[in-house]
MOPAC internal coordinates of N, CA, C and O (Angstrom, degrees):
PM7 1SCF
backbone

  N    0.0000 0     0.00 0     0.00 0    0    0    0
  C    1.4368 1     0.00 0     0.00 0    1    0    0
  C    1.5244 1   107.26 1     0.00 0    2    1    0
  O    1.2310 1   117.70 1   -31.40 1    3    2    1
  N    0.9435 1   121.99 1   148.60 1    3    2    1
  C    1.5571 1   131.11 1  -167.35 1    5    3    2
  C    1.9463 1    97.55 1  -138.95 1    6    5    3
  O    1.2310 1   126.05 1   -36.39 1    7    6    5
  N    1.2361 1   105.97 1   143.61 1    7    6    5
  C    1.1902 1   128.08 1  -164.05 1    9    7    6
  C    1.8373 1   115.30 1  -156.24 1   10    9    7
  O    1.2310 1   131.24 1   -42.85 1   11   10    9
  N    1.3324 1    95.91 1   137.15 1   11   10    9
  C    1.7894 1   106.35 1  -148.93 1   13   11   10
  C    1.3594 1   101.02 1  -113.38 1   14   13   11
  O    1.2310 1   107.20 1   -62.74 1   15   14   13
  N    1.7013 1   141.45 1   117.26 1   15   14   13
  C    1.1880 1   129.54 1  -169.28 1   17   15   14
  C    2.0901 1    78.67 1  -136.37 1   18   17   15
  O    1.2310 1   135.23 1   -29.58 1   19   18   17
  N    1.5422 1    88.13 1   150.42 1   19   18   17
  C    1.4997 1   104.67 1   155.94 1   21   19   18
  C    1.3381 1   133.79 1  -115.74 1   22   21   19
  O    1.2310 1   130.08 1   -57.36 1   23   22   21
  N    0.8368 1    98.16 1   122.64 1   23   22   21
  C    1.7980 1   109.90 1  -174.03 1   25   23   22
  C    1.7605 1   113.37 1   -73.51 1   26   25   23
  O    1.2310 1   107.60 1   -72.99 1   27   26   25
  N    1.1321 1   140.73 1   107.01 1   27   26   25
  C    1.0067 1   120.13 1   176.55 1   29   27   26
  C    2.0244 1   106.10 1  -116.85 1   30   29   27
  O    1.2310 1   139.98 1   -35.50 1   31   30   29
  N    1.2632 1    78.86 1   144.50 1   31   30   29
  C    1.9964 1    77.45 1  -170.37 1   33   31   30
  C    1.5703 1   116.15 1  -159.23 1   34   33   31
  O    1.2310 1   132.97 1   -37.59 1   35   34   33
  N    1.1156 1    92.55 1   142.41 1   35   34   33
  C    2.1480 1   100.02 1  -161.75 1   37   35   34
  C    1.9816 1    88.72 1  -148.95 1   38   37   35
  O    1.2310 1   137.82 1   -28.72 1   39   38   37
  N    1.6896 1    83.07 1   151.28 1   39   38   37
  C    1.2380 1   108.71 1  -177.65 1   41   39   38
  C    1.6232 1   105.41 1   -67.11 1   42   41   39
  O    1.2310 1   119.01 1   -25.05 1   43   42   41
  N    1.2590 1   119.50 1   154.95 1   43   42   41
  C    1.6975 1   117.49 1   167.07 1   45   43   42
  C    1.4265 1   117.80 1  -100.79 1   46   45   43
  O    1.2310 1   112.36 1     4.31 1   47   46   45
  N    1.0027 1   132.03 1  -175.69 1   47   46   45
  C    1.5303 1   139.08 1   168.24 1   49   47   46
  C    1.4392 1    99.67 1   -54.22 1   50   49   47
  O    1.2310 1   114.26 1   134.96 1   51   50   49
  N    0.9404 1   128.48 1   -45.04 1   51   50   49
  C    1.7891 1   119.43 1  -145.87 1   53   51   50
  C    1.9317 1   100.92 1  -108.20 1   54   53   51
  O    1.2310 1   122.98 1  -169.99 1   55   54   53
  N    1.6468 1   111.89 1    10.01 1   55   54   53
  C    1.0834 1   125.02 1  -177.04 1   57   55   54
  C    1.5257 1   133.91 1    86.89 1   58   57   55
  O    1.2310 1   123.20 1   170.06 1   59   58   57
  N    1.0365 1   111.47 1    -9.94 1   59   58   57
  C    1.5017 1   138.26 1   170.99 1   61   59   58
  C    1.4844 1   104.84 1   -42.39 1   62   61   59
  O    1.2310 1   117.84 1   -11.43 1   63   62   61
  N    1.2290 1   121.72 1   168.57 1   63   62   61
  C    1.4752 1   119.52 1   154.12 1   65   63   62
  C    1.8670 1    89.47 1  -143.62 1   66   65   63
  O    1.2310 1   136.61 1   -39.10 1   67   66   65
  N    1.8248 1    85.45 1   140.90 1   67   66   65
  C    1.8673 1    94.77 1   174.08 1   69   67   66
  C    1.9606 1    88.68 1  -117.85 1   70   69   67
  O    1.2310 1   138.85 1   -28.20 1   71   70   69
  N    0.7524 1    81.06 1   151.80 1   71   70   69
  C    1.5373 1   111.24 1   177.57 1   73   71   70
  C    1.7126 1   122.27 1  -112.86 1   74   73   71
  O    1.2310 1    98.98 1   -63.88 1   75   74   73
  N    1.0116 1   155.40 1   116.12 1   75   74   73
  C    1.1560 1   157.13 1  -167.42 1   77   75   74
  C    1.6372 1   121.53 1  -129.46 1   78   77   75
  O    1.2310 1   119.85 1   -56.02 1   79   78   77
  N    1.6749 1   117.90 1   123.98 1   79   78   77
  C    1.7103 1   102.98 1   179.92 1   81   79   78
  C    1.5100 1    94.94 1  -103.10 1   82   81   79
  O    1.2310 1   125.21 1   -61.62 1   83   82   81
  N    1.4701 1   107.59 1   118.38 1   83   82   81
  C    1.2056 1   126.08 1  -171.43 1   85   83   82
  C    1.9106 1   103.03 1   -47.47 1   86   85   83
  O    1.2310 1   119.66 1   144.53 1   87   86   85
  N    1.1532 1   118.25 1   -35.47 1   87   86   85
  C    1.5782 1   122.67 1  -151.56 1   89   87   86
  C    1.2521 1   100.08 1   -89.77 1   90   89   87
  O    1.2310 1   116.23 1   149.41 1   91   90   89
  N    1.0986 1   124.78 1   -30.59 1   91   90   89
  C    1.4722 1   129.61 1  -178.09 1   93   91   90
  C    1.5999 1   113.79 1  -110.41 1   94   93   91
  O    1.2310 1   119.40 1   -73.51 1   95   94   93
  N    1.3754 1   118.75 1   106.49 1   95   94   93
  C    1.4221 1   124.12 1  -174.38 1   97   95   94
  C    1.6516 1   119.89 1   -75.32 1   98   97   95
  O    1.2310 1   122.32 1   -50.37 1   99   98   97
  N    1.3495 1   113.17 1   129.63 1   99   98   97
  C    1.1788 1   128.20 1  -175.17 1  101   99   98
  C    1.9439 1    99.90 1    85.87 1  102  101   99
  O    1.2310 1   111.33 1  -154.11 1  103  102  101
  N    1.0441 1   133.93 1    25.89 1  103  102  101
  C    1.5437 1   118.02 1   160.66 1  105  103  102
  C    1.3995 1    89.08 1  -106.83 1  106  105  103
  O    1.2310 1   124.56 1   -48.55 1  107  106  105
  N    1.2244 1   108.86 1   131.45 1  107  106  105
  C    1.7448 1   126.41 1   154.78 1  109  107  106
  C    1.5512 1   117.43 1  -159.73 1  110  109  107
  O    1.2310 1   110.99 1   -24.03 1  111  110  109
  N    0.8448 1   134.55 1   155.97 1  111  110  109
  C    1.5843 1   130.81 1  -154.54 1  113  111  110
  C    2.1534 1    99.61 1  -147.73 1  114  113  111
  O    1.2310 1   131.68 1   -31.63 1  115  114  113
  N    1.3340 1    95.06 1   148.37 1  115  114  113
  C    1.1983 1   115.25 1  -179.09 1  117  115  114
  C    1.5405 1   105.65 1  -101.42 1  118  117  115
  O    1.2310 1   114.83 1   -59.02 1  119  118  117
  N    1.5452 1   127.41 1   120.98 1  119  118  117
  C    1.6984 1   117.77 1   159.50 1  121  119  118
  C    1.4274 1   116.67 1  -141.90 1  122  121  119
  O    1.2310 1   111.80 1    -6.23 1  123  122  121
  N    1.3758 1   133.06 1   173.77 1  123  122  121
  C    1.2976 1   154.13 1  -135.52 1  125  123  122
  C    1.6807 1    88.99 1   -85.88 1  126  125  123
  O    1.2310 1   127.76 1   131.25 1  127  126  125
  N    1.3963 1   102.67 1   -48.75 1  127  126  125
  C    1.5336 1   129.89 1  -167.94 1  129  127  126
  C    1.6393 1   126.49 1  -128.67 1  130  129  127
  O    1.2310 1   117.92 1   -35.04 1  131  130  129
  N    1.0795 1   121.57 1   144.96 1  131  130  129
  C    1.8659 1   105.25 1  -167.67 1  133  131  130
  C    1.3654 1   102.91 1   -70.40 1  134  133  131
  O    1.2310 1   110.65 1   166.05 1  135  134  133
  N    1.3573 1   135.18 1   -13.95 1  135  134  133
  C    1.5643 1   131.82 1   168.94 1  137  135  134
  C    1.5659 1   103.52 1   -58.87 1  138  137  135
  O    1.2310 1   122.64 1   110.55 1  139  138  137
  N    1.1119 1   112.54 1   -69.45 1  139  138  137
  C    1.3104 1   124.96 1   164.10 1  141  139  138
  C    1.7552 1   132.25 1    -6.32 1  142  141  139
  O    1.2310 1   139.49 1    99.79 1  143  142  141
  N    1.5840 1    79.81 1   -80.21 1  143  142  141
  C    1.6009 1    92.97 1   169.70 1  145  143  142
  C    1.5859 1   111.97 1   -69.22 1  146  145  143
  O    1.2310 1   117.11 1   121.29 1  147  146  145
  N    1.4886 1   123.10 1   -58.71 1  147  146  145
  C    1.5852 1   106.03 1   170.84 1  149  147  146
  C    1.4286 1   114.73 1   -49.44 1  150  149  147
  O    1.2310 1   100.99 1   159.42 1  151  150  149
  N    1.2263 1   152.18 1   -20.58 1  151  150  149
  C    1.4157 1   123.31 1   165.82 1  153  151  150
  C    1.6390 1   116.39 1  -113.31 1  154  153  151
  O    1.2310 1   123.82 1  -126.78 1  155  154  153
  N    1.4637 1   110.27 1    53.22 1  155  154  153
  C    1.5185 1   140.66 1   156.89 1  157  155  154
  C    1.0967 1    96.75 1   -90.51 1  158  157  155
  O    1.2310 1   123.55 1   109.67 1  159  158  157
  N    1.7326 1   110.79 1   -70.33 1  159  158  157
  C    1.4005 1   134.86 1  -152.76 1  161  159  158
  C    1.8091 1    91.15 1   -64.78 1  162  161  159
  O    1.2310 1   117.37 1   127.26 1  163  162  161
  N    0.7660 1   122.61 1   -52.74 1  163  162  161
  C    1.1966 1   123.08 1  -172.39 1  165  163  162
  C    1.4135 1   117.30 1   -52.81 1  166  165  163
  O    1.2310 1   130.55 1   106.83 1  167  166  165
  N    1.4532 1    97.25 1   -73.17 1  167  166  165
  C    1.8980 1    98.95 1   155.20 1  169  167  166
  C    1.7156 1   115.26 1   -11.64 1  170  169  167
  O    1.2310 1   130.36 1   114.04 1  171  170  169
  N    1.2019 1    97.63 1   -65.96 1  171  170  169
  C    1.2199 1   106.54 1  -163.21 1  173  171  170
  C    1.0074 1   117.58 1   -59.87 1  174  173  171
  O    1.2310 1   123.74 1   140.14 1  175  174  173
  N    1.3542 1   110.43 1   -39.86 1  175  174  173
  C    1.9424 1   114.85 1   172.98 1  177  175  174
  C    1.5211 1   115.83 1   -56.17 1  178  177  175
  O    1.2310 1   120.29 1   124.71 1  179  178  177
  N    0.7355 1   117.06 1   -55.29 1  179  178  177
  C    1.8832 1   129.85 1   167.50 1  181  179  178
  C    1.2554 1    90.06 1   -36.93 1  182  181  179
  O    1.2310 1   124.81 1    91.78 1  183  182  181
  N    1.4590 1   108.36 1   -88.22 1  183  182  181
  C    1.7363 1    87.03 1  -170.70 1  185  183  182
  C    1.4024 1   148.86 1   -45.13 1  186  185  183
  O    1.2310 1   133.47 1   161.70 1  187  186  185
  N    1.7715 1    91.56 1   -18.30 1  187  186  185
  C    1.8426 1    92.46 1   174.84 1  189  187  186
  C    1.3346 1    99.02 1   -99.84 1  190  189  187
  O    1.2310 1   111.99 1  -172.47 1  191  190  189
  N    1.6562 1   132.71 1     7.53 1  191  190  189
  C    1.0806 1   111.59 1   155.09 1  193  191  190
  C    1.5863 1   142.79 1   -68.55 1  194  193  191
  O    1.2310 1   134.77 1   144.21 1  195  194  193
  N    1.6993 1    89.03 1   -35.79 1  195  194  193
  C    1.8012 1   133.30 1  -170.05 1  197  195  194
  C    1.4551 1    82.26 1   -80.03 1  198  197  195
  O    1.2310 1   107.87 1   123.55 1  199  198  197
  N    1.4205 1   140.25 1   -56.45 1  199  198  197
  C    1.5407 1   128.83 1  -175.26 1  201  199  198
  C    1.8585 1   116.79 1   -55.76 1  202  201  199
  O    1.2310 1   121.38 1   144.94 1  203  202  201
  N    1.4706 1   114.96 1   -35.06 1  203  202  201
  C    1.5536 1   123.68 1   168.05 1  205  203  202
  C    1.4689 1    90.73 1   -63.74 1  206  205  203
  O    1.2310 1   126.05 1   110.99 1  207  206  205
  N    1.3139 1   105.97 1   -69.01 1  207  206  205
  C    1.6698 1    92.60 1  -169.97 1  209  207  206
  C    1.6735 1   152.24 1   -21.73 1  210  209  207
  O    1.2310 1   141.69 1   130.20 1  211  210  209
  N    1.5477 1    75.49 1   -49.80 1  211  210  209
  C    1.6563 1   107.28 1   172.58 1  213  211  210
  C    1.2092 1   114.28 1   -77.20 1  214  213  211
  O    1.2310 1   111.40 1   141.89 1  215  214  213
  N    1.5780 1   133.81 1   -38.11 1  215  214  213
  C    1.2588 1   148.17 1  -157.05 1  217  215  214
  C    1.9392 1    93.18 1   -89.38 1  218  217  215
  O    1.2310 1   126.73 1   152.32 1  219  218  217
  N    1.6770 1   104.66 1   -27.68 1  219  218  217
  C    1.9206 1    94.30 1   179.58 1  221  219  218
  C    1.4913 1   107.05 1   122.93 1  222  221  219
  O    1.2310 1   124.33 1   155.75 1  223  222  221
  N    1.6385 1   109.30 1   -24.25 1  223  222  221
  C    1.6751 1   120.81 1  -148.11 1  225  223  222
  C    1.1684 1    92.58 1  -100.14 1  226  225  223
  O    1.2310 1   103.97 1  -157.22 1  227  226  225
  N    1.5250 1   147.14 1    22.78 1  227  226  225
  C    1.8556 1   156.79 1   145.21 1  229  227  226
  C    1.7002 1    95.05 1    50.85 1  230  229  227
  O    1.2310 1   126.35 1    15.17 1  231  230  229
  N    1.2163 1   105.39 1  -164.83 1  231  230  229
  C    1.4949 1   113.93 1  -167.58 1  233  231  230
  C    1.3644 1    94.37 1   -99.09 1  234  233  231
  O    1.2310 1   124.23 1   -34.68 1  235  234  233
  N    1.3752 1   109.49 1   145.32 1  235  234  233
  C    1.4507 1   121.63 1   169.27 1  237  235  234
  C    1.4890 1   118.24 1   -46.71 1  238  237  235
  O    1.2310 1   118.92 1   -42.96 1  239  238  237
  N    1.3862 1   119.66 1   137.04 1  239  238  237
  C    1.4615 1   130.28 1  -169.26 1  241  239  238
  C    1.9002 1   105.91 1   -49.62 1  242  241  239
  O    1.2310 1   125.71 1   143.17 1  243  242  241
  N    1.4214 1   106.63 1   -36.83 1  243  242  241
  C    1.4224 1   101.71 1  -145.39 1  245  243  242
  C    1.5952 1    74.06 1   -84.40 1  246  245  243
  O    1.2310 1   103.82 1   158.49 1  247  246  245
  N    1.1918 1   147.40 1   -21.51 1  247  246  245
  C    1.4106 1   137.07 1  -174.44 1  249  247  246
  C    1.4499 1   121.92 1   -57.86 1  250  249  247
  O    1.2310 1   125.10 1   142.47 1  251  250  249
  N    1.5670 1   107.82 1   -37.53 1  251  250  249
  C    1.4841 1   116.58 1  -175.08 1  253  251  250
  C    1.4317 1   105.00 1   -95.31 1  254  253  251
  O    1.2310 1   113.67 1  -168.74 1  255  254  253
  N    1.6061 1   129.59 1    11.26 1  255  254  253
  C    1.3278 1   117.89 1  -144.43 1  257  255  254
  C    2.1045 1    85.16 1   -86.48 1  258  257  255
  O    1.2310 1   128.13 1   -37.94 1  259  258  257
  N    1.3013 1   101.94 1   142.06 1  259  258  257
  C    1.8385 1   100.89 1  -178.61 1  261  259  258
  C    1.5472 1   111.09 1   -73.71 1  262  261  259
  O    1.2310 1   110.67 1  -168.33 1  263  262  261
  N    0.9710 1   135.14 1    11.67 1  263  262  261
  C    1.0045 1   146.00 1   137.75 1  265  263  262
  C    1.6139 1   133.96 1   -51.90 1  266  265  263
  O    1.2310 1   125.76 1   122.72 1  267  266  265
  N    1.8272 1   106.54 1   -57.28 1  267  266  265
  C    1.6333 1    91.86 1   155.52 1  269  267  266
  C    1.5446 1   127.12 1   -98.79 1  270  269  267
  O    1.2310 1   116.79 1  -127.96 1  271  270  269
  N    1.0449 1   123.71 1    52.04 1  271  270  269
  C    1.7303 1   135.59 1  -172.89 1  273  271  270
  C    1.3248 1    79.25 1  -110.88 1  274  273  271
  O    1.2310 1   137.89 1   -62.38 1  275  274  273
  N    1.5908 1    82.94 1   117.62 1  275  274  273
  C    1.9647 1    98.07 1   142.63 1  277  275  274
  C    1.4782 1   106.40 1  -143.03 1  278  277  275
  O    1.2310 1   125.12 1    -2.38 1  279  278  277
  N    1.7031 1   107.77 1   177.62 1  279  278  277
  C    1.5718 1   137.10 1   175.71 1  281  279  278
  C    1.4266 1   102.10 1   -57.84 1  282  281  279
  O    1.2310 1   128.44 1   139.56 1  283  282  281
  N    1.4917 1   101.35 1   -40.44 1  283  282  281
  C    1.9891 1    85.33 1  -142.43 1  285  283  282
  C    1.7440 1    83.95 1  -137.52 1  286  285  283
  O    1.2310 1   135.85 1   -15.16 1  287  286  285
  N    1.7025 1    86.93 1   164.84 1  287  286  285
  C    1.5675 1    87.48 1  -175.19 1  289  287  286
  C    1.7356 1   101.48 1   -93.87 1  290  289  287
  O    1.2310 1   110.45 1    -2.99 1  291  290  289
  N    1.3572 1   135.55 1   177.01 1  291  290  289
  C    0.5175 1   156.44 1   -87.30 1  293  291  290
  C    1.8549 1   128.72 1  -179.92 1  294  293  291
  O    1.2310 1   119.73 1  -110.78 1  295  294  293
  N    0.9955 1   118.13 1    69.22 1  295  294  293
  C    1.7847 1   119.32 1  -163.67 1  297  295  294
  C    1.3869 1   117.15 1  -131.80 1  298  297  295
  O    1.2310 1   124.45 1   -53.45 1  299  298  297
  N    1.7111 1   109.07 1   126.55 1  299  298  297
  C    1.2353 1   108.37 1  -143.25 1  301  299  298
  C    1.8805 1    93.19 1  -149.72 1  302  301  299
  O    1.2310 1   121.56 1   -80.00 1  303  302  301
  N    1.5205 1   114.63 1   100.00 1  303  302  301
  C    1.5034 1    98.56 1  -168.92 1  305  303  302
  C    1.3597 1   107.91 1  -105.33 1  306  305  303
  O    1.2310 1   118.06 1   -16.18 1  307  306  305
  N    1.4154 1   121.30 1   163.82 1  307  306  305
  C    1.1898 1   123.50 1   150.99 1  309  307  306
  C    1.6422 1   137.26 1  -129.58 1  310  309  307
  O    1.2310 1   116.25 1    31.11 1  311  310  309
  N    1.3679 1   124.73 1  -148.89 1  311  310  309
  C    1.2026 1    98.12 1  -167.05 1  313  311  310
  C    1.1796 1   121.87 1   -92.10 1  314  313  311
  O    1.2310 1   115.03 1  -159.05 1  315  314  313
  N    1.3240 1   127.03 1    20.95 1  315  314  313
  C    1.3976 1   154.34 1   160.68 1  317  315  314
  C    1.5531 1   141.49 1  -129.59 1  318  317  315
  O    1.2310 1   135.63 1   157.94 1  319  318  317
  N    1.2476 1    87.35 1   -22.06 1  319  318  317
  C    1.9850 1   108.85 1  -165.09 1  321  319  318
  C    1.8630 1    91.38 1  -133.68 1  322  321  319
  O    1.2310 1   137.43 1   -39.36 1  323  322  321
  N    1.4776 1    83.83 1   140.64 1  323  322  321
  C    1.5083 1    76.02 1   156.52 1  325  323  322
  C    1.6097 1    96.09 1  -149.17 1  326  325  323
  O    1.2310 1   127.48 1   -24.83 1  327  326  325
  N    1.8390 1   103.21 1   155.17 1  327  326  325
  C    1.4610 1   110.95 1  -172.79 1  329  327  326
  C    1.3728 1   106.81 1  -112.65 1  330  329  327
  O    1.2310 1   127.48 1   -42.84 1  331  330  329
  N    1.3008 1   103.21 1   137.16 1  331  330  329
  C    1.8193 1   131.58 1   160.31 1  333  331  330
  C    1.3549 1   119.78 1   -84.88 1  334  333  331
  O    1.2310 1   118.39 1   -63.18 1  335  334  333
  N    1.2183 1   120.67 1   116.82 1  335  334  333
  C    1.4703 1   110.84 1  -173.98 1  337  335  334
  C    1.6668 1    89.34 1  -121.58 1  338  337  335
  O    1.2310 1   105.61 1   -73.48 1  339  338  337
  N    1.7216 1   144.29 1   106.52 1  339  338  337
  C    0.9689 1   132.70 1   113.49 1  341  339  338
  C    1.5058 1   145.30 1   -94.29 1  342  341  339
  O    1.2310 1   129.78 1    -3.35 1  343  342  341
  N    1.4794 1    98.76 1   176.65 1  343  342  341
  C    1.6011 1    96.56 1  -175.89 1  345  343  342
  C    1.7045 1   114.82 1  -123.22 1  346  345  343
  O    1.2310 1   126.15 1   -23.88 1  347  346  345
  N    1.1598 1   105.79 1   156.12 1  347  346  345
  C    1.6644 1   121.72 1  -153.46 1  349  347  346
  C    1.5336 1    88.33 1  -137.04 1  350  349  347
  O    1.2310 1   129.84 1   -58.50 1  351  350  349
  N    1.9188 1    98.63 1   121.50 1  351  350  349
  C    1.2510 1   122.04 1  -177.72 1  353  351  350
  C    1.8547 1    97.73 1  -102.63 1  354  353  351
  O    1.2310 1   125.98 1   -51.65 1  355  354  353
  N    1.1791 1   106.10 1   128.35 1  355  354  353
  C    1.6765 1   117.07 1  -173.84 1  357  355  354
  C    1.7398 1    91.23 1  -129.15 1  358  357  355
  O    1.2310 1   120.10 1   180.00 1  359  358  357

């Protein structure tokens, strides 16, 4: 099963970069560098996926829906935000 999250992540005032997976509420991650912080954030998603998992409660419907499955990832900036779109084979 393959499952499609977007990362969206921008620098802060104080130089930081937070990272955020839009699909899953409350994962967002703090790093040195936006590489950084997107694979915090990422980390993190796995784990609150693997934590539903374990608990019985599977991945959210709209995650598996075949509609957002794709091949390839996905990068798309703008003039403030920029988005990460990868995908996670379970």
């Amino acid at each position: 099963m393959a499952m499609t999250f977007t990362v969206e992540y921008e620098e802060e005032s104080d130089g930081r970069w937070l990272a955020e997976v839009l699909e899953l509420s409350g994962v967002l991650a703090y790093g040195k560098t936006s590489d950084e912080a997107i694979a915090k954030a990422q980390a993190l998603a796995l784990r609150v996926l693997a934590d539903r998992l374990e608990r019985g409660e599977g991945a959210p419907e709209f995650l598996t829906s075949p509609s957002l499955q794709h091949e390839s990832v996905v990068i798309c900036q703008s003039e403030t935000r920029t988005r990460s779109v990868w995908v996670s084979s379970v």
